[in-house]
Structures are given as C-alpha cells and as structure tokens.
N, C-alpha and C positions, 0 to 999 in steps of 0.2 A: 636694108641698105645702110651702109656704116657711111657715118660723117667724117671725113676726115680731123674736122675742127672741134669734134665733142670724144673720138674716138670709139660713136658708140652706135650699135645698131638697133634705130628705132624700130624696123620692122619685126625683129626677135624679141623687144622688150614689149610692142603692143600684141604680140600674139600670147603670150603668155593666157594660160587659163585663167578665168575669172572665178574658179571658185577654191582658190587659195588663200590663205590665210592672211588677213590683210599687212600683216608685216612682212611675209614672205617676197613683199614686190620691192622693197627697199634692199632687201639679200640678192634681188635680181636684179635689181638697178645698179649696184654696186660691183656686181661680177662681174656685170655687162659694158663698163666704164672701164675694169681691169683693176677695181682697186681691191677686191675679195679676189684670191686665187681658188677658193673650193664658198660650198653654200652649202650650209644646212638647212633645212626647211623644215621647222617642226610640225609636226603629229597632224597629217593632214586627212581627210576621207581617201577613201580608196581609188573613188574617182578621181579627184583629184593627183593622185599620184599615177594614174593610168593618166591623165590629159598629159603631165607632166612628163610620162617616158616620150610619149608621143613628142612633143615639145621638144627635149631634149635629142632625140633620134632626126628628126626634123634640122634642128639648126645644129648639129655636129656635136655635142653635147655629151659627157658621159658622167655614170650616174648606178649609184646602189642605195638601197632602202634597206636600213638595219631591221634587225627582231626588234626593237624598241622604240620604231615607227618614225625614225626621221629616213628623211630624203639627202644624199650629199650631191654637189653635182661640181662636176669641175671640169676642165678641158683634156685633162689626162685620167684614165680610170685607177691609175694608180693612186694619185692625186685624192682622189674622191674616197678611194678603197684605207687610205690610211688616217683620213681625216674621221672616218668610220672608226676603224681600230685603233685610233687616240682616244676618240670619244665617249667610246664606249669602257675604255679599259677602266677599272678599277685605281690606279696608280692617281698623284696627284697631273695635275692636267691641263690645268686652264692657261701657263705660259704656250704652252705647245701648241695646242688645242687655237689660240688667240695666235700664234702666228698662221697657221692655217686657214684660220676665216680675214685674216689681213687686219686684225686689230692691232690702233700703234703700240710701239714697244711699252710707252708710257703708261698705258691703259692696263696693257697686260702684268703689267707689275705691282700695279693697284690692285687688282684682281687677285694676285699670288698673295701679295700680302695680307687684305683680309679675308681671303680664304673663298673659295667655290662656294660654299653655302651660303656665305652670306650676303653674297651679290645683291640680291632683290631687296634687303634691306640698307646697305649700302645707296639703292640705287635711289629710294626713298627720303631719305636725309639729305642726298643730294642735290636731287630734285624739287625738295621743299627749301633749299636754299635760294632760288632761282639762278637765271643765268642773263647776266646782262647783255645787250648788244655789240656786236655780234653772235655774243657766246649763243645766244637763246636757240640757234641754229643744229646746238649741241644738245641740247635737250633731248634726251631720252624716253621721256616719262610718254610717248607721245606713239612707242615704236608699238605696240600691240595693236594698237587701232592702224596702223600705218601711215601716219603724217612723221615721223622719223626722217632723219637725214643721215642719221649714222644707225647703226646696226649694233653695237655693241654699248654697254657704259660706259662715260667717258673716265676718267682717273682724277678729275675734279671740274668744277665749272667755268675754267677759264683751259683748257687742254686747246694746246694750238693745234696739233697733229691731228684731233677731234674735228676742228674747225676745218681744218685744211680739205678733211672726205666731206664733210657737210657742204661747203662750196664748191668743191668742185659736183656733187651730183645736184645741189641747188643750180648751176651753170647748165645743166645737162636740162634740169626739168624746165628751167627758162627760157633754153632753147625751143624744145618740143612743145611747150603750153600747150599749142592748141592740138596735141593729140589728144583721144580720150584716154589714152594710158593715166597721162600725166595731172589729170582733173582730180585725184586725191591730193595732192599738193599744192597746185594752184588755188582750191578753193579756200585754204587754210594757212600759204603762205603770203597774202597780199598784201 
C-alpha cells in the first residue's frame, strides 16, 4: 500500500527478505522513497538473492546479478543492466556510477577527487571527526551494520544534500515506527 504523504510503499519495504545484508535495507528504503533510481546490493547468499528475484518479480521490479555477485535492481531493466556495465567496467567510474545509485552531485565529486580507492579511508577520517546536530544523521560509519540513513559517503560532515536523503527516509521511518521493518532504526535513533 503506497502512502501518498510518505510516497512510499510499506507493504514492499516489510516484505523484503530478512536475510540480507543489513545495509542492504537502507538501499531499499531509499529506492522505495524514489530517491535511488537503481540498488546495488552487495555480495549476498544465494538464498538470499533467490528470495530477492522473488521479491523483485513479486512487486514489479527488475533486476540482474553480475559475475562478481552484486544484485542491481531498478524499475527499468535497462536501468539495472547499465548500472551493472558501469560498475563493473574497468574505466574510472564512481561520478557515473554515484549518479546512478542517486548520490548528491556534491558527494560524487568528493569521491572523483580522492579517488575510488580511497573511499573507506576517506570515509574513516571522516567519521572520526564527528558530526554535529543535525549532521549526526549523516553519519556513515553506521551503514554496515544498518542504522545508516544515507547509503553513500557524504563529501564532508556538514553536506546539506546528505542531510536532505537522511530526513527525508528518517520522515519515512518515523512514520512507519511501529512496523517491524522499521525496528532497526527506531531502536537506535531515539
């Protein structure tokens, strides 16, 4: 059932499989709001990506799994099929790649700058600077385990456009509370 006032449909985001990877639900939260136009899903069991075709085939959904074991999924298979063949390609990538998954421009500019590799150390200097209020909503460092609010690194610790995806799916998760979807977030954003 889609909300008109959240723009999002909770019955799709609580059916999702429970044995995905716990970041994976914040890439669904955010597709499912409209603010990711395609999803990567990293390296998940096989199961898992069988519940996930299901899933996907189920609520209208389209979807390829590369040789190198992510999942894309998007509303057009097009969509999904070139976010694959950006990702995968050897070429530099991550502007491209970062419009694709809906990262702000700001963001993806940080990223081109200091280079694909170095993200996860980037993302740690960062990180260990903190992020004041409201920023703290930006925080990253949080996205593996799945209390994330955004899905990408932000381009520094005051990033408004950061801010802007983190509120609007903290709005979405504030809504739903009391689903049990939404109980990874609630318990840890009170």
């Amino acid at each position: 059932m889609r909300n008109n006032k959240t723009n999002f449909d909770i019955d799709s985001f609580n059916s999702l499989p429970d044995n995905l990877k716990n970041n994976d639900y914040i890439d669904m939260l955010l597709f499912l709001i409209h603010l990711k136009p395609n999803v990567r899903l990293g390296k998940n069991h096989v199961t898992a990506y069988n519940n996930m075709k299901k899933w996907c085939r189920t609520n209208g959904y389209k979807y390829i799994i590369s040789s190198s074991g992510y999942m894309y999924i998007s509303r057009l298979f097009i969509s999904a099929k070139i976010t694959q063949i950006v990702d995968d390609s050897m070429w530099k990538h991550s502007d491209l790649l970062g419009t694709l998954l809906g990262y702000p421009k700001c963001c993806r500019r940080k990223i081109k700058e200091i280079g694909e590799q170095n993200i996860d150390e980037y993302e740690r200097r960062l990180c260990s600077n903190g992020f004041k209020k409201p920023y703290h909503l930006i925080n990253s460092s949080t996205y593996t385990k799945g209390y994330a609010l955004i899905s990408h690194v932000p381009c520094c610790n005051n990033c408004k456009e950061s801010l802007l995806i983190a509120r609007q799916a903290l709005r979405v998760i504030n809504y739903y509370k009391e689903y049990p979807c939404m109980k990874r977030w609630t318990r840890v954003l009170k």
